[in-house]
N, CA, C and O atoms as CSV, one atom per row, in Angstrom:
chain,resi,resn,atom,element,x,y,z
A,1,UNK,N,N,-12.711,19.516,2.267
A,1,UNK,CA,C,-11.805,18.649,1.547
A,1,UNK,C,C,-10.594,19.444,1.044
A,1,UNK,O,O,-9.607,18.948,0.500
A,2,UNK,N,N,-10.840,20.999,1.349
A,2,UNK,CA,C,-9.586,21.211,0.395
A,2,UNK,C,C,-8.749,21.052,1.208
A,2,UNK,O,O,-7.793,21.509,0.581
A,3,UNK,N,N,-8.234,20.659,2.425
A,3,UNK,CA,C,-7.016,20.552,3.101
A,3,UNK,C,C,-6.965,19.541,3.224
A,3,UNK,O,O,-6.951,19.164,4.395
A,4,UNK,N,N,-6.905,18.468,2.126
A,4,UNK,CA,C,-6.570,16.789,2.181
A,4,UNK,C,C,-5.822,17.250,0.668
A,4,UNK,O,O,-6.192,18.041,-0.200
A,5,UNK,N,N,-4.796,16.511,0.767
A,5,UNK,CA,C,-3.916,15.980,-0.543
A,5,UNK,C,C,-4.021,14.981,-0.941
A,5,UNK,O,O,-4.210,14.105,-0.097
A,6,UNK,N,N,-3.965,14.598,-2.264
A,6,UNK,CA,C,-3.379,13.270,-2.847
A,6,UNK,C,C,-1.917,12.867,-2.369
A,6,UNK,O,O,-0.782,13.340,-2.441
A,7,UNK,N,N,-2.579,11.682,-1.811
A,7,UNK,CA,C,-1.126,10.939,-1.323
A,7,UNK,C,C,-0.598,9.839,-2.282
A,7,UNK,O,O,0.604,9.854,-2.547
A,8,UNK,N,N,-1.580,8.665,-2.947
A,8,UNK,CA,C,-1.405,7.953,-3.708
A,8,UNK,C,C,-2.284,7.272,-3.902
A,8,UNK,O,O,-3.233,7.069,-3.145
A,9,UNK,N,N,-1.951,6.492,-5.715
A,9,UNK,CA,C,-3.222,6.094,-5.864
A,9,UNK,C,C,-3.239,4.538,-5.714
A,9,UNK,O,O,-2.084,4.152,-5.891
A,10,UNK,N,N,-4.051,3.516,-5.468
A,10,UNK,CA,C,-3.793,2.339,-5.085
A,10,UNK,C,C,-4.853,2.104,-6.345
A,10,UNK,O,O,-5.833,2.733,-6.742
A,11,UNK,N,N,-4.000,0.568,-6.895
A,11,UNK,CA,C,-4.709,-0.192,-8.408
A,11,UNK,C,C,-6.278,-0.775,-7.776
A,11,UNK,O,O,-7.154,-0.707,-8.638
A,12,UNK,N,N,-6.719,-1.287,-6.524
A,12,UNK,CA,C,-7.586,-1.550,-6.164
A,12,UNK,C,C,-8.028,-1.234,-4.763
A,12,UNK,O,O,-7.295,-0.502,-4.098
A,13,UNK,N,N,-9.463,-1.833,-4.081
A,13,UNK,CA,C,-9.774,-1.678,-3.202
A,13,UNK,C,C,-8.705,-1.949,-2.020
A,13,UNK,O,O,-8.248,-1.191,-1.165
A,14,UNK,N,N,-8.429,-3.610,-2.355
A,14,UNK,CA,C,-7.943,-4.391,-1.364
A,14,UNK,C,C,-6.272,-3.537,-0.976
A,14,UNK,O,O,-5.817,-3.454,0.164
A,15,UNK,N,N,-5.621,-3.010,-2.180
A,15,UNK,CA,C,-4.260,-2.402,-2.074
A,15,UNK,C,C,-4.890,-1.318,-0.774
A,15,UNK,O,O,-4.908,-1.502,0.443
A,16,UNK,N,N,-5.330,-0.262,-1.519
A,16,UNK,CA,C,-6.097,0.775,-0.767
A,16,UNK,C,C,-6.623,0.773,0.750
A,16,UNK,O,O,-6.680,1.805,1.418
A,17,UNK,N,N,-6.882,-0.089,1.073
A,17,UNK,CA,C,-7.207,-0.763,2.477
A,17,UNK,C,C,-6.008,-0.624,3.523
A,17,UNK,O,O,-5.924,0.017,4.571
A,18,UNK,N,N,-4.742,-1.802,2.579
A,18,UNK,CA,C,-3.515,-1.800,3.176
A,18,UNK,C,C,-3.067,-0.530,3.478
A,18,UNK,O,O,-3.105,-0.034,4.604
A,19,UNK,N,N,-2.642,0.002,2.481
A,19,UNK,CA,C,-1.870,1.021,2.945
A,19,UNK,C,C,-3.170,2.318,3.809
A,19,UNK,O,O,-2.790,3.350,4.361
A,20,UNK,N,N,-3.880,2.110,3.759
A,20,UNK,CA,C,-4.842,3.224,4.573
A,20,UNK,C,C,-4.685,2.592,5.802
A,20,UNK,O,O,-4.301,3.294,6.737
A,21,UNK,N,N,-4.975,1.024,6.056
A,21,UNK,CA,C,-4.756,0.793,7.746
A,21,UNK,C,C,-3.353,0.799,8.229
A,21,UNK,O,O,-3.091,1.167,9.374
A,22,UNK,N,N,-2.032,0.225,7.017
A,22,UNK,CA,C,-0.770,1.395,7.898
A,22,UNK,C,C,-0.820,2.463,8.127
A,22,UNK,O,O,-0.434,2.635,9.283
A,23,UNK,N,N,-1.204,3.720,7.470
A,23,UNK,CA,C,-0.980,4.726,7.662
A,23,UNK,C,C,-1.701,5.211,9.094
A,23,UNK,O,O,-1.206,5.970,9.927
A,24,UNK,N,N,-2.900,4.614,9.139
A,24,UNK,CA,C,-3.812,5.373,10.500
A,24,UNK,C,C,-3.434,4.349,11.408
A,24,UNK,O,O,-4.204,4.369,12.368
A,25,UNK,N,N,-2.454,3.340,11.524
A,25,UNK,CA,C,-1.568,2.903,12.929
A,25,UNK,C,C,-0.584,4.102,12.768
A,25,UNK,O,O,-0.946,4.866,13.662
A,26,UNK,N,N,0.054,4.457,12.372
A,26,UNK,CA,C,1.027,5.698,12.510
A,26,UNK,C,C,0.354,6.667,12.893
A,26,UNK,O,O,0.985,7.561,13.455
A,27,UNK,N,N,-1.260,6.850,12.717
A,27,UNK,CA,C,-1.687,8.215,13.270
A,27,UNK,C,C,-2.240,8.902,12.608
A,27,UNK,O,O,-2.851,9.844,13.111
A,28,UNK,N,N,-2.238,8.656,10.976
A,28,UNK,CA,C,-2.570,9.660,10.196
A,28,UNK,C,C,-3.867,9.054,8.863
A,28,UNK,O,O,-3.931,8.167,8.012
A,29,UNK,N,N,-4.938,10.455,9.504
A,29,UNK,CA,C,-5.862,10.024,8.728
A,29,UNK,C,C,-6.316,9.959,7.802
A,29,UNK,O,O,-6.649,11.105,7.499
A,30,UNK,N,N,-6.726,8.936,6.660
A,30,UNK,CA,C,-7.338,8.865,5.533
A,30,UNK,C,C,-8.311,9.004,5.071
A,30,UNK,O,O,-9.160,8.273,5.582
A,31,UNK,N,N,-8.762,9.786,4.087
A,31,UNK,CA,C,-9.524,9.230,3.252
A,31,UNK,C,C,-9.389,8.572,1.942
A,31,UNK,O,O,-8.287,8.420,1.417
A,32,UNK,N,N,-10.451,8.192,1.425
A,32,UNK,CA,C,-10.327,6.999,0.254
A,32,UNK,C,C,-11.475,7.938,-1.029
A,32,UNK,O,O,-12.593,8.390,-0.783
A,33,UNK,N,N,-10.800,7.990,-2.227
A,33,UNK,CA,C,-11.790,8.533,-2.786
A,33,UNK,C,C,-11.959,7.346,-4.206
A,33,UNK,O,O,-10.941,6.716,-4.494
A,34,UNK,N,N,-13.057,7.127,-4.918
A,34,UNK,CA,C,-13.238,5.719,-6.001
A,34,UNK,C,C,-13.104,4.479,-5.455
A,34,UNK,O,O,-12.921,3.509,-6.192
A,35,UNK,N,N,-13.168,4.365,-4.249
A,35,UNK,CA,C,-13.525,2.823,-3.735
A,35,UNK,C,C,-15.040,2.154,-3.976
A,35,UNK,O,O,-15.510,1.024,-3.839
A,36,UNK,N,N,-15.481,3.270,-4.347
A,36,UNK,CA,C,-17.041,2.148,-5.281
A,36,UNK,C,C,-17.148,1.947,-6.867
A,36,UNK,O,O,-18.137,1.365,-7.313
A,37,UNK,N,N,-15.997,2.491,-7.857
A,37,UNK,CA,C,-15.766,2.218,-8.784
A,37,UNK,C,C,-15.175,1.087,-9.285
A,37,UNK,O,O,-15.165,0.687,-10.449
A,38,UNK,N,N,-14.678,0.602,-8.293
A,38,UNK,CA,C,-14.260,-0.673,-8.692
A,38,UNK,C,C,-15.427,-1.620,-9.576
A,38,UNK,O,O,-15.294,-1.952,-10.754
A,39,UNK,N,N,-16.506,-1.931,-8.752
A,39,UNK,CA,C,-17.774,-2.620,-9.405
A,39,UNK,C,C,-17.739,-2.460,-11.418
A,39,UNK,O,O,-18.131,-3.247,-12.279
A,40,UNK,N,N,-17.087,-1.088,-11.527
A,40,UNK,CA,C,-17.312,-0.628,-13.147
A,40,UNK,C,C,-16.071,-1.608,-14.084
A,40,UNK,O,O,-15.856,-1.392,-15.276
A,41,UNK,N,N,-15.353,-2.679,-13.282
A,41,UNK,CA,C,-14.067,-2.922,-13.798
A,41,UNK,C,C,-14.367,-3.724,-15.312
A,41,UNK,O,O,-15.378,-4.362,-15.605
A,42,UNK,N,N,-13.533,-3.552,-15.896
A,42,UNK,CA,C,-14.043,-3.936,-17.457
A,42,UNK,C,C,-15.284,-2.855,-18.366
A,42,UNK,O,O,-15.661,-2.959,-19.534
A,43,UNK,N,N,-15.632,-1.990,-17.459
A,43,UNK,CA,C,-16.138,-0.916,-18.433
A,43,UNK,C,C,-15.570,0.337,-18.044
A,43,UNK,O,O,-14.986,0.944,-18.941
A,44,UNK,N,N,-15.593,0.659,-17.350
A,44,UNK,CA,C,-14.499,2.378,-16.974
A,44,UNK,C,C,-12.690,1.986,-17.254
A,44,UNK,O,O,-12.011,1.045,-16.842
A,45,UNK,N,N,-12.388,3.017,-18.015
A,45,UNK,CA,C,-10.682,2.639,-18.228
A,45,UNK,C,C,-10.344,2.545,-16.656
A,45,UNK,O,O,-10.922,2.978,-15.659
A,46,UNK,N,N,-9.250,1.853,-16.837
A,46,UNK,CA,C,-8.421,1.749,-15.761
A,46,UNK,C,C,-8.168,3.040,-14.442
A,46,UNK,O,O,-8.464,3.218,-13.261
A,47,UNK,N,N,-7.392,3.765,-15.613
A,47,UNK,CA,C,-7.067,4.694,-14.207
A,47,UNK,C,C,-8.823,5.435,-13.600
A,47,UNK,O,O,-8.809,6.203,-12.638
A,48,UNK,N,N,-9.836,5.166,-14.119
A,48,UNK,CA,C,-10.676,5.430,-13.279
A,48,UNK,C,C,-11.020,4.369,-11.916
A,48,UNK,O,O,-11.663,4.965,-11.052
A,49,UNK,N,N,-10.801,3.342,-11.673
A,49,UNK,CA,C,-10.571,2.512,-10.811
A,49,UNK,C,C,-9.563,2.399,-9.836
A,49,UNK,O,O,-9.318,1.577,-8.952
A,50,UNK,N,N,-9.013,3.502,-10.252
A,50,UNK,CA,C,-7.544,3.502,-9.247
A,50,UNK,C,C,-8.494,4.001,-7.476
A,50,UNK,O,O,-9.647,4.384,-7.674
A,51,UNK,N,N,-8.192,3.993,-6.457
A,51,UNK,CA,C,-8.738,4.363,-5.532
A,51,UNK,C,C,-7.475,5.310,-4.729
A,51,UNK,O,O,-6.374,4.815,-4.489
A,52,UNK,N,N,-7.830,6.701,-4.375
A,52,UNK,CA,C,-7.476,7.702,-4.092
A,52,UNK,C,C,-7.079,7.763,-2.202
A,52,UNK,O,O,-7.783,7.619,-1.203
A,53,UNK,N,N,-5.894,7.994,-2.373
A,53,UNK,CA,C,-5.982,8.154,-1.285
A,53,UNK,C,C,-5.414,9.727,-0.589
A,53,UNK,O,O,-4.418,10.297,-1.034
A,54,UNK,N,N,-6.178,10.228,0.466
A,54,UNK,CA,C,-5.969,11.613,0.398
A,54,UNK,C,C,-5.166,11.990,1.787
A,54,UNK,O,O,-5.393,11.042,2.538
A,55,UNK,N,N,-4.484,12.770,2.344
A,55,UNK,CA,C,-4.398,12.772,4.141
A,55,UNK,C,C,-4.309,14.658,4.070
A,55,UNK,O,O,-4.045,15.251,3.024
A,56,UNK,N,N,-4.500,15.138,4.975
A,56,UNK,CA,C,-4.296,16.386,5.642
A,56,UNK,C,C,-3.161,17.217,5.005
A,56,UNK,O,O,-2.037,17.172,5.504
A,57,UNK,N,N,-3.383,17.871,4.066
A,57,UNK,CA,C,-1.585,18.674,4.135
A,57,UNK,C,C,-0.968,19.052,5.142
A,57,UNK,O,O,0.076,19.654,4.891
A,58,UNK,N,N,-1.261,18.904,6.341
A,58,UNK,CA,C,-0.085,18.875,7.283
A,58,UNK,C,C,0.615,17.993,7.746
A,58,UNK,O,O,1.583,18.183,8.483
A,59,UNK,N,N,0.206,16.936,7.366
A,59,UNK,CA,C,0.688,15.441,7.757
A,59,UNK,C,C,0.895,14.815,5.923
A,59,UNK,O,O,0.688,13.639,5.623
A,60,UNK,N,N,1.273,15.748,5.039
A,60,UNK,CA,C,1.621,14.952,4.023
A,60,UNK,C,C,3.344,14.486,3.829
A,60,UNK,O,O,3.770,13.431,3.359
A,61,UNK,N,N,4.100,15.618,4.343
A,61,UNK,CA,C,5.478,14.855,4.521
A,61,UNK,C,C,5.558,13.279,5.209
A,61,UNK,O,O,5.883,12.231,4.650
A,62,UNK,N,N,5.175,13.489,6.508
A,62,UNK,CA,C,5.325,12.181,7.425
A,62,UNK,C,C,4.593,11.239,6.984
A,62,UNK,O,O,4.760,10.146,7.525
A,63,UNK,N,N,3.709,11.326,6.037
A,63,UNK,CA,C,2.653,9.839,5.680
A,63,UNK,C,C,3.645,9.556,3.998
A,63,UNK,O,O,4.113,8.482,3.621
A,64,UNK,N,N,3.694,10.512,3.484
A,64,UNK,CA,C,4.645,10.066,2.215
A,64,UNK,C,C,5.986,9.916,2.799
A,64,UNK,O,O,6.751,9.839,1.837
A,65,UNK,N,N,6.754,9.823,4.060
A,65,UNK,CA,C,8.005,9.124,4.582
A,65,UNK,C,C,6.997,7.459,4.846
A,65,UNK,O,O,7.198,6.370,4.309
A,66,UNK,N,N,6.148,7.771,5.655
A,66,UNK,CA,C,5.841,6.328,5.980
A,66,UNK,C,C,5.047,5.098,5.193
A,66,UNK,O,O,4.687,3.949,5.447
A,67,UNK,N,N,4.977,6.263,3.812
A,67,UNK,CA,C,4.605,5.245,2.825
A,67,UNK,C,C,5.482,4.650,1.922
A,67,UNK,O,O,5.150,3.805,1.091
A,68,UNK,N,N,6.911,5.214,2.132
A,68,UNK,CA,C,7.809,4.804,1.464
A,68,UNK,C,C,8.302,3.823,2.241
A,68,UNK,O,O,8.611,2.759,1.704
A,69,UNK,N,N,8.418,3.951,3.255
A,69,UNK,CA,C,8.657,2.689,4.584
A,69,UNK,C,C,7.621,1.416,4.354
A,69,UNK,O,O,7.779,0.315,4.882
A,70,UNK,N,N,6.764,1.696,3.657
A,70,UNK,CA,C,5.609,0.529,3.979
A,70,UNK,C,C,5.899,-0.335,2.393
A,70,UNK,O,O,5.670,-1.526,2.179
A,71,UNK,N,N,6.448,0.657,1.443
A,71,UNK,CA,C,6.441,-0.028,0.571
A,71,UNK,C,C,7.935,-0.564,0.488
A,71,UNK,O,O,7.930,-1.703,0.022
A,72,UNK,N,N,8.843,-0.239,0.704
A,72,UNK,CA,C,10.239,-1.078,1.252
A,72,UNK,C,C,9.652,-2.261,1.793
A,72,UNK,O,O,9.772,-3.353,1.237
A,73,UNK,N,N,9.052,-2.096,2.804
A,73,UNK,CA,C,8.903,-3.384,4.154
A,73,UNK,C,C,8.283,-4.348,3.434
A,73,UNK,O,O,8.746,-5.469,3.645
A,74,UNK,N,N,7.008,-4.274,2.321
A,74,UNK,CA,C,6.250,-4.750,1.034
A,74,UNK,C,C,7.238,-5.389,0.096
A,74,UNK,O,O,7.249,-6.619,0.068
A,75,UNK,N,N,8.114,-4.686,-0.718
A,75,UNK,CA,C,8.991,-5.544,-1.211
A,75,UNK,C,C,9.010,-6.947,-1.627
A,75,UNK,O,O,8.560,-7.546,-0.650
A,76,UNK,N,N,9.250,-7.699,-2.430
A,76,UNK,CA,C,9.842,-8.952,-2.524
A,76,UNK,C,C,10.905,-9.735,-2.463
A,76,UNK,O,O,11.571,-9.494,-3.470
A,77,UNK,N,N,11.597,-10.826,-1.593
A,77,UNK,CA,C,12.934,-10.967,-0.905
A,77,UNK,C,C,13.230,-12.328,-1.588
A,77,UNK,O,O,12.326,-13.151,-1.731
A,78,UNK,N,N,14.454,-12.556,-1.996
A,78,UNK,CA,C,14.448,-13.681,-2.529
A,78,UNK,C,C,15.382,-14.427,-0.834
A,78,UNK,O,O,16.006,-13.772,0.001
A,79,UNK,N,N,15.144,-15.845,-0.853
A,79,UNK,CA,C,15.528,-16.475,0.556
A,79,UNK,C,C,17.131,-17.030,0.274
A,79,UNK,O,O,17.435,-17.823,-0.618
A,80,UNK,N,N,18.047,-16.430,1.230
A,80,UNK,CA,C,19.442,-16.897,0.754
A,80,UNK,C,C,19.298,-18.454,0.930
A,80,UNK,O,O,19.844,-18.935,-0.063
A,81,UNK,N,N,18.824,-19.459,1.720
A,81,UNK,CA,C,18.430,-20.378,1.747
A,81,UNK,C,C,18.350,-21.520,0.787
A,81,UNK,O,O,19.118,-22.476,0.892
A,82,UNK,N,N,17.512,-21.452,-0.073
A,82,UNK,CA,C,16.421,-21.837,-0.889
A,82,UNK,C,C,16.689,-21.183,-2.483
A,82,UNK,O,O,17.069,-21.720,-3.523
A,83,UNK,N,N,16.378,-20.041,-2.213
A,83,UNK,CA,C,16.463,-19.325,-3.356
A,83,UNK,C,C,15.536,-19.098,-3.933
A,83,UNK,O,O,15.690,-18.870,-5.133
A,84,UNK,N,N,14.196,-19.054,-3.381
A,84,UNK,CA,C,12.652,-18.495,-3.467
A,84,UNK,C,C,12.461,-17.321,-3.567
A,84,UNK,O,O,12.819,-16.538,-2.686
A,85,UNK,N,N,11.810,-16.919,-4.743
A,85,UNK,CA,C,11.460,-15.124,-4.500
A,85,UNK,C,C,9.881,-15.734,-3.596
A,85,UNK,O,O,9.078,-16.633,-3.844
A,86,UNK,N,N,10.045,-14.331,-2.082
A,86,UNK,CA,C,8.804,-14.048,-1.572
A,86,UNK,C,C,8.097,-13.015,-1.845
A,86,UNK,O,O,8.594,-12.150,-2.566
A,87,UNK,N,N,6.745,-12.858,-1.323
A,87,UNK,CA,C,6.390,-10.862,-1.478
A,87,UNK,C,C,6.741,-11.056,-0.125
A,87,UNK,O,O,6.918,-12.020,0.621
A,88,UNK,N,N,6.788,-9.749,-0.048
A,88,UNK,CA,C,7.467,-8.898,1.051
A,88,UNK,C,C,6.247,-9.083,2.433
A,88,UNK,O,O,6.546,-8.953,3.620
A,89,UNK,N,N,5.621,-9.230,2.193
A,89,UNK,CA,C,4.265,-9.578,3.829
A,89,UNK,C,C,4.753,-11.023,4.518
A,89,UNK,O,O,4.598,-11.294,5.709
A,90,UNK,N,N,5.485,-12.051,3.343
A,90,UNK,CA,C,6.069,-12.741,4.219
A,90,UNK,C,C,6.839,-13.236,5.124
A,90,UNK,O,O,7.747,-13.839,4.552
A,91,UNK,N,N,6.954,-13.297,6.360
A,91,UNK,CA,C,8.379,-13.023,7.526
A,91,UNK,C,C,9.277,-14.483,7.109
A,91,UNK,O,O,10.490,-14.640,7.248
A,92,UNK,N,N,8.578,-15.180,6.726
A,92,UNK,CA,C,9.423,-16.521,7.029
A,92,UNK,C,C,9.196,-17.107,5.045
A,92,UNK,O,O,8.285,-16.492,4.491
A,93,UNK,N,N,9.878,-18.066,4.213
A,93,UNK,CA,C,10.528,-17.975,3.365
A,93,UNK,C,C,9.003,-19.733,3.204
A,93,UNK,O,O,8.904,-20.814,3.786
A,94,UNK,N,N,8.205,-19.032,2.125
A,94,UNK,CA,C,7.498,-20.169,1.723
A,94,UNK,C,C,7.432,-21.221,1.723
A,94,UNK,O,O,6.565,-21.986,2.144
A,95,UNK,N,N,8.834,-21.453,0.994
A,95,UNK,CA,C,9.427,-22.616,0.762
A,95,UNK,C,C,9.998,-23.848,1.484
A,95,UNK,O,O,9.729,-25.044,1.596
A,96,UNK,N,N,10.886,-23.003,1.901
A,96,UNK,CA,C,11.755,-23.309,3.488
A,96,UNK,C,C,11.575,-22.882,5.099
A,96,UNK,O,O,12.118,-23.354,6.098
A,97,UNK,N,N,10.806,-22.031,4.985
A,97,UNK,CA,C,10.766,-21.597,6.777
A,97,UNK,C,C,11.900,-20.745,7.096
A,97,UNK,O,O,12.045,-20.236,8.208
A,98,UNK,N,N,12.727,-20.585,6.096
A,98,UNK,CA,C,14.116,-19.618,6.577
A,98,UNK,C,C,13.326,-18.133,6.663
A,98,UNK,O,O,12.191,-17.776,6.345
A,99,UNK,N,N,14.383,-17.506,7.199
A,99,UNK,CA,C,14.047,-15.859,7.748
A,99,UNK,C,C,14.836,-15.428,6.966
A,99,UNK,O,O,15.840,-16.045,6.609
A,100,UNK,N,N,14.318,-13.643,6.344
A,100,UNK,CA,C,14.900,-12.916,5.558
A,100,UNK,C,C,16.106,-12.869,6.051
A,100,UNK,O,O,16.184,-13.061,7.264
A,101,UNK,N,N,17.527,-12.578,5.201
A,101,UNK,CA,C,18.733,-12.124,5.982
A,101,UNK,C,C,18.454,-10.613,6.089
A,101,UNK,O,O,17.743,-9.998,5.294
A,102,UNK,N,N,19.131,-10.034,7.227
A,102,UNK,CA,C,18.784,-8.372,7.506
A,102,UNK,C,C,19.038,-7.530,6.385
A,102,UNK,O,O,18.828,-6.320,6.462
């Protein structure tokens, strides 16, 4: 383990998931550390529930570029359209069906 870094910490399982299955489509592998702490929620403080995510120090530049990419792309867009705030996983505009402007 000692040649895995902290990459970031995700508030839950389900966050933790996401960004672990972007990252290993790019190539780069994870591990997850406190993904069974969750169960403790309402008795362990918070940041013990956070779930860990670790990758290779040699691949920590390129996964912290492509986690900054993932969380841009994540984002929330409001629709010039409409005028709906979306989260960012949505391509097309809740409300209306309009598409983000670029």
């Amino acid at each position: 383990m000692d040649s895995y870094v902290e990459l970031y910490r995700a508030a839950n399982a389900i966050e933790a998931h996401a960004v672990k299955g972007f990252l290993e489509q790019q190539g780069i592998l994870v591990r997850m550390l406190g993904e069974a702490l969750g169960g403790g929620a309402g008795e362990l403080p918070m940041e013990s529930q956070e779930v860990r995510l670790l990758v290779e120090r040699c691949h920590q530049a390129r996964a912290l570029e492509l986690l900054k990419r993932y969380q841009q792309e994540m984002a929330p867009w409001q629709c010039a359209a409409c005028g709906e705030q979306n989260d960012g996983h949505f391509e097309l505009c809740w409300r209306c069906g309009a598409e983000p402007e670029a």
